[in-house]
C-alpha positions as MATLAB code, in Angstrom:
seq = 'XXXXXXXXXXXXXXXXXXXXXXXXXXXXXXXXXXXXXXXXXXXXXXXXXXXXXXXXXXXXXXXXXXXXXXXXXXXXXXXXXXXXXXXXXXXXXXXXXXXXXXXXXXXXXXXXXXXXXXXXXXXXXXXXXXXX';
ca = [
       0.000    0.000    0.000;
       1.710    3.381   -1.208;
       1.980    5.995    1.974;
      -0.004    9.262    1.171;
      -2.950    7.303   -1.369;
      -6.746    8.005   -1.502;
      -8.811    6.062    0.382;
      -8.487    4.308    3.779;
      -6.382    1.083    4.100;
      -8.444   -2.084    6.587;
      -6.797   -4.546    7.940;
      -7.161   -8.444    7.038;
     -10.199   -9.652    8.783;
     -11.275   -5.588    9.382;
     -14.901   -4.983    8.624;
     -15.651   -2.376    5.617;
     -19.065   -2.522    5.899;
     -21.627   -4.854    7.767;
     -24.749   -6.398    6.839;
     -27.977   -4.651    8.820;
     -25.853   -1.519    8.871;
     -27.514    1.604    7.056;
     -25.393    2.909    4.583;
     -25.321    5.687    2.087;
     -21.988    5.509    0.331;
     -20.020    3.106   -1.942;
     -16.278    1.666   -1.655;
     -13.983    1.154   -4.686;
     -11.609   -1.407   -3.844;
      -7.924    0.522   -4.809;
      -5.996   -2.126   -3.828;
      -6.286   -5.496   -2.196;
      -9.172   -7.873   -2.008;
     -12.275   -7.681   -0.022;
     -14.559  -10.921    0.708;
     -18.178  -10.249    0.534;
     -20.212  -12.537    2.860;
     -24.162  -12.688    3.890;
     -25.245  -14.142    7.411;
     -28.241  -16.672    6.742;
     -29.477  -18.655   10.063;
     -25.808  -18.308   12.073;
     -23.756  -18.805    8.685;
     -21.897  -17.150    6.823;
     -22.202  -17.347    3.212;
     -19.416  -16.422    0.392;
     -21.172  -14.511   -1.783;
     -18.070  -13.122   -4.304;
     -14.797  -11.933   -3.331;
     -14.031   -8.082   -5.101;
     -10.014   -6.999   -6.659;
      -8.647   -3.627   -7.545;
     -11.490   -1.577   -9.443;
     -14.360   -3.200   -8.092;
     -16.778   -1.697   -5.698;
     -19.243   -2.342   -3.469;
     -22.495   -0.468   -1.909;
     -23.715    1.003   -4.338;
     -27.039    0.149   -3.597;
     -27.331    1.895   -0.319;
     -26.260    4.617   -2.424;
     -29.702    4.685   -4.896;
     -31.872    3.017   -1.607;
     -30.232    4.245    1.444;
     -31.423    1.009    2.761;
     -29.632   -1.477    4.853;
     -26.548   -3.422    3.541;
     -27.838   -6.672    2.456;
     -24.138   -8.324    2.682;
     -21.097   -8.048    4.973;
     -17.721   -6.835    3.611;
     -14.174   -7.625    4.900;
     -10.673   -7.080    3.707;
      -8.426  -10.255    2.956;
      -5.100   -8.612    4.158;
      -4.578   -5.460    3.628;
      -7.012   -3.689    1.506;
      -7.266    0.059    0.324;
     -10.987    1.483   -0.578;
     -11.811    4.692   -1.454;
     -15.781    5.957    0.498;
     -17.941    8.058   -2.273;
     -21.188    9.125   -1.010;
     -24.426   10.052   -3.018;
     -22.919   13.967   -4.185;
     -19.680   12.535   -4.800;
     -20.532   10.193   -7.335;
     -23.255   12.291   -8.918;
     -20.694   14.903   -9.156;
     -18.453   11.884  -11.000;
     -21.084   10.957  -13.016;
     -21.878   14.631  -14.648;
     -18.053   14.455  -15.314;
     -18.016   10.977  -16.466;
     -21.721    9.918  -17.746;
     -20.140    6.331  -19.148;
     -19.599    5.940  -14.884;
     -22.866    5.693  -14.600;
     -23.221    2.707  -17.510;
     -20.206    0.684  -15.744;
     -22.283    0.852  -12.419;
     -25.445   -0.255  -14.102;
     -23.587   -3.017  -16.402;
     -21.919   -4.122  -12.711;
     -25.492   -4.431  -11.399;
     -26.878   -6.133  -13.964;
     -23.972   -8.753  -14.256;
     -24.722   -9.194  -10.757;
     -28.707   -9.853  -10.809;
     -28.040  -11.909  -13.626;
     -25.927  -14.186  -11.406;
     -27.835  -14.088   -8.580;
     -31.167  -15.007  -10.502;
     -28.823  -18.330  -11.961;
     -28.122  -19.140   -8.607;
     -31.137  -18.886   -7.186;
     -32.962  -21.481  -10.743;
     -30.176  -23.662   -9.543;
     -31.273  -24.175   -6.141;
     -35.138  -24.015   -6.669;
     -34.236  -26.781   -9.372;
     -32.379  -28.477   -7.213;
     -35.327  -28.219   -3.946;
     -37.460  -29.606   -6.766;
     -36.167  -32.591   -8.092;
     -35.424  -33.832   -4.205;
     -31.552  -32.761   -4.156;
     -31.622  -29.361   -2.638;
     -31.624  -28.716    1.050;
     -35.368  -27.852    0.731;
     -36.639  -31.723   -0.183;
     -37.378  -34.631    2.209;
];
């Protein structure tokens, strides 16, 4: 991690933001790698692990709702916090910003609805953790 950079630097295991929290800003991941994790029941879940580039929270930014997912640093991991005016302001600078954060999204739901056909599929046919 370069002395003086944007951003704030967590520690590995260091909570960036936690699930149930409200939030109302994003994180960029700068440097590092951050593990992104949902608490179902007492577990914890994997749900993707974010590099350099990536970000994360952006929906609290457009809901200002509560953070559906936990995210930790795995070592040491830079991120950069840009709230609601900041990215706005980013986005009338940079309009194609706004079309990576939407293609992001949509990657994302698109995954997530996959997932989800696998396991009702799976609760179907008698294989998923749903049967019996």
């Amino acid at each position: 991690m370069e002395a003086g950079a944007l951003g704030k630097t967590y520690k590995n295991g260091e909570v960036i933001v936690r699930q149930g929290d409200t939030g109302d800003s994003m994180y960029v991941i700068q440097d590092g790698l951050a593990e992104v994790v949902a608490e179902k029941d007492g577990r914890e879940v994997r749900l993707r692990t974010l590099g350099k580039g990536e970000f994360v929270g952006e929906m609290a930014v457009f809901e200002r709702e509560t953070r559906s997912a936990t995210v930790r640093a795995v070592g040491d991991v830079r991120a950069l916090t840009v709230d609601r005016r900041s990215l706005l302001k980013k986005i009338q600078e940079d309009p194609t910003l706004a079309f990576r954060i939407v293609e992001t999204m949509s990657r994302r739901v698109r995954s997530l609805t996959e997932e989800v056909a696998l396991l009702k599929g799976k609760a179907n046919d008698g294989t998923g953790p749903q049967s019996g």
